[in-house]
matplotlib code that plots the C-alpha trace (Angstrom):
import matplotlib.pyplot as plt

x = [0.0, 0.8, 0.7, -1.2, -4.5, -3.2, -4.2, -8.1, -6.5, -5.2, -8.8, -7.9, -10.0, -12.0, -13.8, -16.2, -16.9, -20.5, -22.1, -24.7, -27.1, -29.9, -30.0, -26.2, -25.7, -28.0, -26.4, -23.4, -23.9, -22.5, -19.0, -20.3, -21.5, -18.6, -15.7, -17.0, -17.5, -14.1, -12.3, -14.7, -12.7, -12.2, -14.1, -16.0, -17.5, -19.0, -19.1, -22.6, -24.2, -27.5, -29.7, -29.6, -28.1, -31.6, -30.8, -27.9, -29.0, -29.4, -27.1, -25.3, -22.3, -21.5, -19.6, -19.5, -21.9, -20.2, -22.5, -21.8, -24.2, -22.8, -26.3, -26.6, -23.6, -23.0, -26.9, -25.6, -22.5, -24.7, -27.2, -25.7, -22.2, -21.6, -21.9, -18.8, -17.4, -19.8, -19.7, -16.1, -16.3, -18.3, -16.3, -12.7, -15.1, -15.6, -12.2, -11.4, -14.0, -12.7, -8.6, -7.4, -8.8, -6.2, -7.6, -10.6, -12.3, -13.9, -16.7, -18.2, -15.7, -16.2, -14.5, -17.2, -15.9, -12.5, -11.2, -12.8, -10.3, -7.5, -8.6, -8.3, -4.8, -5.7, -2.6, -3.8, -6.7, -8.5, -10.7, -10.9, -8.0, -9.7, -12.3, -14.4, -13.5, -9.8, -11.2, -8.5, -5.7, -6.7, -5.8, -2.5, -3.3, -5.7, -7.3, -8.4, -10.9, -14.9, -17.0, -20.3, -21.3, -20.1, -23.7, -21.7, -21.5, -23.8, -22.8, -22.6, -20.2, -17.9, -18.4, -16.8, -14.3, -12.8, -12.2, -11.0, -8.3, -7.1, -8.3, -7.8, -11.7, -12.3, -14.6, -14.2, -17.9, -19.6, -18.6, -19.9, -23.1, -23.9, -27.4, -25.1, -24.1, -24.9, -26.8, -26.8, -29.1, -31.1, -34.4, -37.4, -37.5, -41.5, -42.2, -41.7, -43.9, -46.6, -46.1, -47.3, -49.9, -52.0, -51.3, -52.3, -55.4, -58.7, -57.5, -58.3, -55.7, -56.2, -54.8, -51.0, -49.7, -48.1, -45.8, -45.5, -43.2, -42.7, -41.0, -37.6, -35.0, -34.0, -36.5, -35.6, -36.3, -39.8, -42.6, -45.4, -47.9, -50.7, -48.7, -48.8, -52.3, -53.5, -51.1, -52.6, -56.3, -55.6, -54.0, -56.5, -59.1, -56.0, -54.5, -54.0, -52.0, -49.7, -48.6, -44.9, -42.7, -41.1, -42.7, -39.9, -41.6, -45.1, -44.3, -43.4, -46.0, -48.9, -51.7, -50.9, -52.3, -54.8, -56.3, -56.0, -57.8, -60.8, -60.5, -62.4, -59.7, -60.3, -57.5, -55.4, -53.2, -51.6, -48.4, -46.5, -44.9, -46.1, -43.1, -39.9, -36.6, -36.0, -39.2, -38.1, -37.0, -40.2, -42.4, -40.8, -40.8, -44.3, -44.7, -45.3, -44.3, -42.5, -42.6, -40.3, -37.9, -34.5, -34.7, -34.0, -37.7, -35.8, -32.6, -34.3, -36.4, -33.1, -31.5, -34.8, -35.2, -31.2, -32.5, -34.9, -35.5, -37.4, -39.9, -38.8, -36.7, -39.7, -40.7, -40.3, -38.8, -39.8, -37.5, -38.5, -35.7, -34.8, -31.4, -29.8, -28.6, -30.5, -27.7, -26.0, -28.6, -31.0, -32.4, -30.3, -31.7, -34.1, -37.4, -36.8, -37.8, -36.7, -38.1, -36.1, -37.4, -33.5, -33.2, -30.1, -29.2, -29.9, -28.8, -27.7, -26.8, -28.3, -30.5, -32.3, -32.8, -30.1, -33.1, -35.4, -38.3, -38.0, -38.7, -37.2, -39.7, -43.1, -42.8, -43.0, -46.4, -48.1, -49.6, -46.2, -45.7, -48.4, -48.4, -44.7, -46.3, -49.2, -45.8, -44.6, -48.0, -47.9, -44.7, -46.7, -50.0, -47.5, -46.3, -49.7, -50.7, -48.0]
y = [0.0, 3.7, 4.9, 5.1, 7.6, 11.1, 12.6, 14.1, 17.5, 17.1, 17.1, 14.2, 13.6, 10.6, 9.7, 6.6, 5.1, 3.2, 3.4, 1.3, -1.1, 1.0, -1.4, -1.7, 2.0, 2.0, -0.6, 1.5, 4.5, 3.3, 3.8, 7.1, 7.5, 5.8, 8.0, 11.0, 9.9, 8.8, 11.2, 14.6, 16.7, 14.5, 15.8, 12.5, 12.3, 9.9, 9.2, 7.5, 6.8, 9.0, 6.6, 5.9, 10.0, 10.9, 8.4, 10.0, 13.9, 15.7, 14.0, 16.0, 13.9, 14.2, 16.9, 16.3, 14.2, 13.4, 11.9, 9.6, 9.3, 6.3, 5.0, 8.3, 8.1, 4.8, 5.4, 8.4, 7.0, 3.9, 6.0, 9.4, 8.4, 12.1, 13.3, 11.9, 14.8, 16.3, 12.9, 13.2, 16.6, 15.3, 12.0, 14.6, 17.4, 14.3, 13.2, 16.9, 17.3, 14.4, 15.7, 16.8, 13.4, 11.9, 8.2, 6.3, 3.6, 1.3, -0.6, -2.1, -3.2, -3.4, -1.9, 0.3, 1.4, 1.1, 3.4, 6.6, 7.4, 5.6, 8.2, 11.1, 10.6, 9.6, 8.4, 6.1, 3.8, 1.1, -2.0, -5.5, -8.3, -10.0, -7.8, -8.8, -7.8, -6.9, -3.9, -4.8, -3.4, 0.0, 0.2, 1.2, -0.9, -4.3, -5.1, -8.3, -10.1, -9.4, -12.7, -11.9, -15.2, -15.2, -15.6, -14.8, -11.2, -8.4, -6.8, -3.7, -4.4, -5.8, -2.5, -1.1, -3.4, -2.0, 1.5, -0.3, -2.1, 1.3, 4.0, 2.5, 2.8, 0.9, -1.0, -3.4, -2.7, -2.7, -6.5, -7.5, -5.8, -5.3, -3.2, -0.6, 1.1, 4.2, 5.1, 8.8, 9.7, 13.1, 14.1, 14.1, 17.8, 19.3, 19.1, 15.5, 15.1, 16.8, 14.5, 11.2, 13.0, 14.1, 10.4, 9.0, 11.4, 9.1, 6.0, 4.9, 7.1, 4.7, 1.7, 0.7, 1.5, -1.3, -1.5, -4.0, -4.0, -7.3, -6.7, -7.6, -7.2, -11.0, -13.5, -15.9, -13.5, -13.0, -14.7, -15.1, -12.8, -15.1, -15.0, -11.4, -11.4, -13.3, -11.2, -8.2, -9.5, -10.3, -7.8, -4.8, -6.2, -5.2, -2.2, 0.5, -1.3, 0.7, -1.7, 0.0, -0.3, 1.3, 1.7, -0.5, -3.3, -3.1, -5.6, -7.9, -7.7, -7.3, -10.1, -8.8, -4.7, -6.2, -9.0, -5.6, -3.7, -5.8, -5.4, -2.9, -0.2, 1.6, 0.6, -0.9, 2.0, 1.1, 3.2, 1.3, 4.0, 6.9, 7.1, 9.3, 7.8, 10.8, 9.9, 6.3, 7.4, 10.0, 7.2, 4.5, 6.9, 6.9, 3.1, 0.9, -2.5, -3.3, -6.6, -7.1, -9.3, -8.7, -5.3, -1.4, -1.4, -3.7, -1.9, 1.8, 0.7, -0.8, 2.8, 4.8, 2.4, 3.0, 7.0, 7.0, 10.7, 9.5, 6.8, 6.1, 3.1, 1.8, 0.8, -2.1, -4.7, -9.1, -9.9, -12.8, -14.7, -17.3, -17.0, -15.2, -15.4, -13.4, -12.9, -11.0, -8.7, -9.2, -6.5, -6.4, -5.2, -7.0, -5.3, -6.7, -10.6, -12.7, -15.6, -18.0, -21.9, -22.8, -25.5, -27.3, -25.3, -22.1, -19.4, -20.1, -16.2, -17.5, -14.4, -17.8, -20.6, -23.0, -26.2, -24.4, -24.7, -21.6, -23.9, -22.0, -19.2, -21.9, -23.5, -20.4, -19.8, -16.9, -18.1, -17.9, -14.4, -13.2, -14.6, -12.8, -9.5, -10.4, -10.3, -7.3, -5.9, -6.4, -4.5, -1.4, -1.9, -2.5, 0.8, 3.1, 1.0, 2.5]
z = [0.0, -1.1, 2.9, 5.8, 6.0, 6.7, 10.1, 9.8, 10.3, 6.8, 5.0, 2.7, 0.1, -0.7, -3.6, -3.1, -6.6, -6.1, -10.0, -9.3, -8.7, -6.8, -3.8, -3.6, -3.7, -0.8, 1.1, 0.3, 2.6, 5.2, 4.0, 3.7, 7.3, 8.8, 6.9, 8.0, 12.0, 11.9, 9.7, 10.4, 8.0, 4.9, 1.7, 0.1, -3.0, -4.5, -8.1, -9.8, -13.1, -13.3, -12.8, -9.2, -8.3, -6.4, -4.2, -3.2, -4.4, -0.9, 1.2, 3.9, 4.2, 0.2, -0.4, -4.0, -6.4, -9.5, -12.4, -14.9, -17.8, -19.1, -20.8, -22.5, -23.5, -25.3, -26.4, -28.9, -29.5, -30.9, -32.9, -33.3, -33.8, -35.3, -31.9, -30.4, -30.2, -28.0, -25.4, -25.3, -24.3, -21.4, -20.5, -20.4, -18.0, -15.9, -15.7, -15.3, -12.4, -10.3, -10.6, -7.1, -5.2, -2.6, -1.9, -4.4, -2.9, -6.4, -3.5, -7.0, -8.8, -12.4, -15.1, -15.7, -11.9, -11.4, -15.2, -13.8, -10.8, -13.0, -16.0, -13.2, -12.3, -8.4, -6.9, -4.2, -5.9, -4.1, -4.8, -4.4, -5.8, -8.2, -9.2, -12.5, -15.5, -14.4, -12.6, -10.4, -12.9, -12.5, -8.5, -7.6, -4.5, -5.0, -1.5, 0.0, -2.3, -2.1, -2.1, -3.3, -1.9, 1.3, 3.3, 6.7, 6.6, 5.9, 2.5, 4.0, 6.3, 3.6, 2.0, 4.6, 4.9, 1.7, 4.1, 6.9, 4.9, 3.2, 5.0, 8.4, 9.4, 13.0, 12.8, 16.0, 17.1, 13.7, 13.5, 16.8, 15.8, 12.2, 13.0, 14.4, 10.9, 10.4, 6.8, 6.5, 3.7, 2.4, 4.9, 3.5, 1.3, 2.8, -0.3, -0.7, 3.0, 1.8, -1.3, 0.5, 2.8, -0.2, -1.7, 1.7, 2.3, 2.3, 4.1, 8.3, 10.3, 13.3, 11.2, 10.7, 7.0, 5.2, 2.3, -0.6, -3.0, -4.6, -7.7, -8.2, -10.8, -10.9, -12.3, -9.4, -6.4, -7.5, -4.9, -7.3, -8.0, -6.6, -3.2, -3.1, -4.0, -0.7, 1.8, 0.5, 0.3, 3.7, 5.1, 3.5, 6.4, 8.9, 7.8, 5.3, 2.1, -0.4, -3.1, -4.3, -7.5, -10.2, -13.5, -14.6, -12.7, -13.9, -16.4, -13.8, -11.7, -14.2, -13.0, -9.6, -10.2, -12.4, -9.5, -7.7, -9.9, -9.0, -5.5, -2.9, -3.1, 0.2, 2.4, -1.2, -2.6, -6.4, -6.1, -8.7, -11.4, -8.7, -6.5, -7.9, -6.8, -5.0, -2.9, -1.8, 1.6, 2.5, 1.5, 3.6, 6.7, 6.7, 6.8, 10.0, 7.9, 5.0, 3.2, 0.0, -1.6, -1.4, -3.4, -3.7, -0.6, 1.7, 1.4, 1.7, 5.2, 6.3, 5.5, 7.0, 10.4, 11.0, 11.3, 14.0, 14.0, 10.7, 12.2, 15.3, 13.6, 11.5, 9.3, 10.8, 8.2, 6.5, 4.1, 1.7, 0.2, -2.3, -4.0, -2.1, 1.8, 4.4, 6.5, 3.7, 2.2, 4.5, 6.9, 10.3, 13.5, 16.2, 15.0, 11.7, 10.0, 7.1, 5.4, 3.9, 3.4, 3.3, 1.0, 0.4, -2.9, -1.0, -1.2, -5.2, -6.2, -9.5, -11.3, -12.7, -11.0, -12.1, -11.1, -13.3, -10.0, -7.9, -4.9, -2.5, -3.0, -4.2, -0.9, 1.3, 1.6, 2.3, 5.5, 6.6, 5.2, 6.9, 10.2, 10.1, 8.9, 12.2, 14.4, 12.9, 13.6, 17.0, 17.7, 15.7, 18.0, 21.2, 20.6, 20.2, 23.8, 25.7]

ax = plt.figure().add_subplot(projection="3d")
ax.plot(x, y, z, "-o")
ax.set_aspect("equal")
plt.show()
């Protein structure tokens, strides 16, 4: 390695390189949070493709956003190839824009990730040994390998793990207890409140509100439809449901909106396509549950119950899994549940399941689901007792 971290009093400056995907950029703050308690006068920023910047836009502890339109970018330079001229005039401001960094920390490790702080001349350059598509030649200094399969540690924690190997983060007590990391992210804008009031205007306001959001980017993650279906006709007798997704999922989750579609809609909300990415985090501070697979929802209550100024640490959190390993990307913290049916090929990490049956999911019923949700409940109704 180049050196040790210089002394806070130095400012050092960081640049954290998460591109994407939406969850893991979520389940990346915490290298945010923990750099600055540890090193109070380091300048971060954080380098992302467009895509998932309004998850980040807002932030306190970012000192600088830098934005990569990379799908805009290879878009022209596919059908406008006249104009690259005008995208390398962007690509060289970018390079130019992130000169004058100290340390880069690649947490994704692609080589989509690891050329941008190689392009801008940053001396010290970290990321994992062994990174896919030999990322891992662009750091001046390759760290200890990332397993994405490793079910024993939260992926979070690994995240950090990067900064603790270079940056010499402590992380001691974050080991011990996972559910301590901090996630600093962006409070809700007024604008964004008011947002989800008028959206929530019209339903019981002495009933819990509960979030769906069952669609998933992987075709092996996704509980099916009919499952969803019977948790939410069950659970409109109960509570006050929100049914959440991008517009991107609609596809997905078709039958599902239109079953729902047929259905009394007085305590059923159809927020899929409604809710900006900038929005993620108002909305989930307003919910008392959230149920989801392991997704962008999970990974956003995670990030709003670890801010309890928010929701007093709701929404409070059931995970269902089936390729991949609750104790990894699954929600940490006492208040929180995941379902898993744990089959012997679980968890796979397969985007398709490799047995061609999605068991792992078929055979978790929703009876299950829901008496885990009834639990969940409980802790909600526990509280408006006291």
């Amino acid at each position: 390695m180049n050196g040790p971290f210089p002394l806070p009093t130095e400012k050092p400056r960081v640049l954290l390189v998460r591109l994407s995907a939406h969850g893991d950029v979520v389940q990346t703050l915490p290298v945010l949070g923990l750099i600055k308690q540890q090193y109070p006068n380091a300048y971060v920023g954080w380098l992302v493709e467009k895509a998932a910047a309004p998850l980040l836009e807002g932030n306190p502890l970012i000192d600088h956003l830098h934005v990569v339109d990379r799908k805009r970018w290879l878009k022209t330079l596919r059908t406008q190839p006249w104009n690259i001229g005008r995208v390398w005039r962007e690509i060289s401001a970018l390079r130019q824009e992130l000169k004058g960094y100290t340390y880069s920390l690649d947490v994704q490790g692609l080589l989509k990730s690891a050329v941008w702080p190689w392009l801008a001349g940053i001396p010290n350059r970290y990321g994992y040994q062994g990174a896919r598509e030999q990322a891992s030649r662009f750091y001046t200094d390759p760290l200890p390998p990332f397993d994405r399969t490793n079910a024993t540690i939260t992926a979070a924690l690994e995240f950090a793990a990067l900064a603790e190997a270079s940056l010499g983060l402590n992380l001691t007590s974050y080991r011990n207890n996972s559910a301590l990391l901090p996630y600093p992210i962006a409070t809700p804008t007024p604008q964004q409140v008011s947002k989800v009031n008028e959206c929530l205007e019209g339903l019981e306001k002495n009933l819990p509100l509960i979030g769906i959001a069952p669609a998933t980017q992987w075709q092996s993650k996704r509980w099916p439809n009919e499952y969803w279906l019977e948790v939410i006709q069950t659970l409109s007798a109960l509570a006050n449901v929100v049914v959440l997704g991008a517009e991107s999922d609609r596809p997905t989750i078709e039958p599902l909106l239109e079953a729902l579609e047929q259905q009394p809609k007085t305590r059923v909300l159809n927020w899929v396509g409604k809710t900006p990415l900038e929005s993620v985090y108002a909305v989930a501070s307003r919910l008392d549950v959230l149920v989801a697979p392991d997704s962008l929802w999970l990974h956003v209550g995670q990030a709003v119950s670890a801010n309890p100024k928010l929701n007093q640490g709701k929404p409070y959190l059931v995970g269902v899994f089936g390729p991949t390993a609750t104790g990894r990307t699954g929600p940490v913290g006492s208040q929180h549940q995941t379902l898993s049916t744990q089959l012997a090929c679980q968890p796979c990490f397969q985007k398709i399941c490799p047995l061609d049956t999605t068991e792992c999911l078929t055979s978790l019923r929703p009876q299950q689901v829901l008496e885990t949700i009834s639990q969940q409940l409980a802790k909600v109704q526990a509280e408006v007792t006291v």
